[in-house]
C-alpha positions as CSV (number, residue, x, y, z in Angstrom):
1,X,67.9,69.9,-89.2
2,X,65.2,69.5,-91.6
3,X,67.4,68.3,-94.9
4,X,69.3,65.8,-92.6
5,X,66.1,64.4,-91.4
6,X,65.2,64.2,-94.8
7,X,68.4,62.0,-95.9
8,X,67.7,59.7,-92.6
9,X,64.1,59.4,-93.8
10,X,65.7,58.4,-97.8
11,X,68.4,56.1,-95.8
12,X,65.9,54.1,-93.6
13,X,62.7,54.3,-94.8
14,X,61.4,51.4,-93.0
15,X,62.6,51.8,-89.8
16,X,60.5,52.9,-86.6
17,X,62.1,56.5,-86.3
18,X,61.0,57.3,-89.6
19,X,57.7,55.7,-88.6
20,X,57.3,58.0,-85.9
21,X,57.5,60.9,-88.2
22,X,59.2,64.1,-88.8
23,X,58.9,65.7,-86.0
24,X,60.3,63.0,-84.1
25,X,63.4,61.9,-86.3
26,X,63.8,65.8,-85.9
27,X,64.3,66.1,-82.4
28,X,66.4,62.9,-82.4
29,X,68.6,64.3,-84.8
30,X,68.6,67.4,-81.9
31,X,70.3,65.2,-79.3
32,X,73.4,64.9,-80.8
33,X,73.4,68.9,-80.4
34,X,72.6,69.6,-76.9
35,X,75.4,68.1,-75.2
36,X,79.2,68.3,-76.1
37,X,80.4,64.7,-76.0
38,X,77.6,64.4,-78.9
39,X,78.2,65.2,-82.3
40,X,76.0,65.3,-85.5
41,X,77.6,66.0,-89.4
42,X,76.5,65.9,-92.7
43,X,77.7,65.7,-96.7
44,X,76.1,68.1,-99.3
45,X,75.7,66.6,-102.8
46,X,74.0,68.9,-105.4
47,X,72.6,71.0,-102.8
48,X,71.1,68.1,-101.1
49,X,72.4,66.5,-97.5
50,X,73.9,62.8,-99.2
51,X,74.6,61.0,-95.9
52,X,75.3,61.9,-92.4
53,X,76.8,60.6,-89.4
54,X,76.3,61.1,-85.7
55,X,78.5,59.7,-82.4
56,X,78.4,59.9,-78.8
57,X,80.8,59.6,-75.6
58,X,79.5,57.7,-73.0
59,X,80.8,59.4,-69.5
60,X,80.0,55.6,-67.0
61,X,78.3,52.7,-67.8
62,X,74.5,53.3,-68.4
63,X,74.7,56.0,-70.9
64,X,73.4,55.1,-74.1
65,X,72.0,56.3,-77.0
66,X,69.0,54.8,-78.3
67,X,67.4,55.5,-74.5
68,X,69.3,58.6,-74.9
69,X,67.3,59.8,-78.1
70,X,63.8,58.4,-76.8
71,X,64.1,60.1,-73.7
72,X,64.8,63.2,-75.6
73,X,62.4,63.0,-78.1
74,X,59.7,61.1,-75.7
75,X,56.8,63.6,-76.1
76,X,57.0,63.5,-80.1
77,X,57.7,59.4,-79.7
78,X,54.4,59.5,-77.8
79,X,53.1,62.1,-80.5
80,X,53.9,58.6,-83.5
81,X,52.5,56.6,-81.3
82,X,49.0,57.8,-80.8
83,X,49.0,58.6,-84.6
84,X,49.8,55.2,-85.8
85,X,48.6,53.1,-83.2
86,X,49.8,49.6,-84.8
87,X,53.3,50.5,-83.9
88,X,52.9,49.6,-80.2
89,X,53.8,46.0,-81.3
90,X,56.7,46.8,-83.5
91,X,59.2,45.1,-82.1
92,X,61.4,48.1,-81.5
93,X,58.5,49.6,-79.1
94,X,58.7,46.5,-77.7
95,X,61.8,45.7,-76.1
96,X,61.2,49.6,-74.6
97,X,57.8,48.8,-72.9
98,X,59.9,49.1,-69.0
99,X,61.4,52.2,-70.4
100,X,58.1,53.8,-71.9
101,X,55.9,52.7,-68.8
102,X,59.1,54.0,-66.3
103,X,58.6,57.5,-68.7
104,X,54.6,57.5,-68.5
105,X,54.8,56.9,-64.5
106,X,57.3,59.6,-64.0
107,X,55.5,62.2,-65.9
108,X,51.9,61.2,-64.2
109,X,53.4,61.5,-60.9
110,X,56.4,64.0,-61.1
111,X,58.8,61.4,-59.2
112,X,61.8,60.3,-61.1
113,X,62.8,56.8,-59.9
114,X,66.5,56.1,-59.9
115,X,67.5,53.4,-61.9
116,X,69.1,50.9,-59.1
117,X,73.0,50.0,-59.9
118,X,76.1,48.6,-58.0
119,X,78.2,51.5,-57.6
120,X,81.3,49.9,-58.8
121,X,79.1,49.9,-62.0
122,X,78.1,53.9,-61.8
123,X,81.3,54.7,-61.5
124,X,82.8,53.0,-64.2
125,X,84.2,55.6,-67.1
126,X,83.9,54.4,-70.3
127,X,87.0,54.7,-72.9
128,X,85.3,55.0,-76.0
129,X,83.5,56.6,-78.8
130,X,80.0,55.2,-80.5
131,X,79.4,55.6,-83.8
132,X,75.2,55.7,-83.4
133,X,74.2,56.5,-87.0
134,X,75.4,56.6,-90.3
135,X,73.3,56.9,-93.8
136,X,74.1,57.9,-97.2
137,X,71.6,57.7,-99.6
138,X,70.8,55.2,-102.2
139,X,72.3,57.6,-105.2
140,X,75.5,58.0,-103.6
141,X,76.1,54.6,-102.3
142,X,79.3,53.0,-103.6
143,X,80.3,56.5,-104.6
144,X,82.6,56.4,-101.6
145,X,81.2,58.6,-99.4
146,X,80.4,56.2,-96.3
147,X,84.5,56.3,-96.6
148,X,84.4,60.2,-96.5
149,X,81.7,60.1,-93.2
150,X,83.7,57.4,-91.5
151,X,86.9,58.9,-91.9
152,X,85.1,62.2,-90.4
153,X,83.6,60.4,-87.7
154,X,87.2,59.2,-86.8
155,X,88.5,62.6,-87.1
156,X,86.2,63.8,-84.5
157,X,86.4,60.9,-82.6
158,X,90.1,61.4,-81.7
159,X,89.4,65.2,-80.4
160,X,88.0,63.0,-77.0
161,X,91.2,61.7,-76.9
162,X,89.5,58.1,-77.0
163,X,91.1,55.3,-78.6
164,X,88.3,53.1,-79.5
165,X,85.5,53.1,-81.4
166,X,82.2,51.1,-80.8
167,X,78.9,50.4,-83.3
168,X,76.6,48.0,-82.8
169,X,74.9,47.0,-86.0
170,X,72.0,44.2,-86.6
171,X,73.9,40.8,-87.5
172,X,71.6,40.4,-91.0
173,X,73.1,43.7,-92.3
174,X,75.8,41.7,-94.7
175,X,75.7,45.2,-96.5
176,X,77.2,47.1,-93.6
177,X,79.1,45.0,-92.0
178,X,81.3,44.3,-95.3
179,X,81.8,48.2,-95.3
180,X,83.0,48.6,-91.4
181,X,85.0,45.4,-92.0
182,X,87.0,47.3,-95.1
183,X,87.4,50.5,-93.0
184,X,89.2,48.3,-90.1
185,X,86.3,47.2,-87.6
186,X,85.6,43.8,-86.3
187,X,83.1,41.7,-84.4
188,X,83.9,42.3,-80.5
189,X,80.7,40.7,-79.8
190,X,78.3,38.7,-81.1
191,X,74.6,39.1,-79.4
192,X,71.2,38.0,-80.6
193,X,70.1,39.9,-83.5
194,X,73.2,42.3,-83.4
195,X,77.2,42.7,-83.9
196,X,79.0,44.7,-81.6
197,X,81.7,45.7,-83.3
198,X,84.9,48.0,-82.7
199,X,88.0,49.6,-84.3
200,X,91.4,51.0,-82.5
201,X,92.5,54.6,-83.4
């Protein structure tokens, strides 16, 4: 786990995982192992880990992996926090504040509060597989290897006997997009700072 959190930290240097720290992108990284409709696999380039890729199966609507991770990881999320204050207004943290408070109650009090939904909603099955990461690092990119991971990640994909895949990726990443476009994705959505995007297996 430690030489994949190493290529996410190379990948995405700036963003608020690796902000967090270590320990944190760490037991992120640990998520994808703990369940079986999660999966986690890397590329070794001159003994190094080059770029990874991780995916989930949502079972009904309500899954989902970035609250999936935090609440995972939540104690070393807490652990970033306190040791770098300032990122309590990055605008990540932010848009979690219900989440994190929801966390901080439950743990204070030992209730868990149930999360109210129309149950035509929670018992909705979901048909399809999310890509949630995927890095190569900057040495290797354009070397073809985001090809290699994505073709992996389809590979694995299919063994859920799902037929669609689903990303979401922030709409000012020209970069990435381009290179889902060439592997066969496309815009299924359009929200407001991201594309949802999807591809038929």
């Amino acid at each position: 786990m430690p030489d994949v959190a190493a290529c996410q930290f190379s990948c995405f240097p700036q963003s608020l995982a690796t902000k967090l720290g270590k320990k944190y992108v760490e037991k992120t990284l640990e998520w994808f192992l703990v369940n079986p409709n999660r999966f986690l696999f890397h590329v070794m380039k001159d003994g190094v880990v080059a770029g990874y890729c991780g995916g989930f199966v949502p079972v009904k609507v309500g899954d989902g992996s970035s609250s999936g991770m935090l609440q995972y990881a939540f104690k070393e999320a807490v652990k970033g926090l306190m040791k770098n204050p300032l990122l309590l207004f990055h605008p990540e943290v932010r848009q979690h504040y219900p989440f994190l408070w929801m966390n901080i109650k439950r743990r204070i009090t030992g209730k868990v509060i149930p999360m109210q939904k129309e149950a035509s909603i929670v018992n909705t099955k979901l048909s399809y597989v999310g890509l949630v990461v995927i890095g190569v690092t900057a040495e290797y990119r354009g070397t073809g290897l985001s090809q290699v991971l994505m073709q992996e990640f389809e590979k694995r994909a299919n063994t859920y006997n799902r037929n669609e895949l689903v990303l979401s990726v922030k709409n000012n990443n020209s970069r990435a997009i381009n290179a889902y476009r060439k592997s066969g994705w496309s815009i299924k959505k359009e929200q407001e700072k991201t594309f949802v995007m999807n591809k038929f297996i």
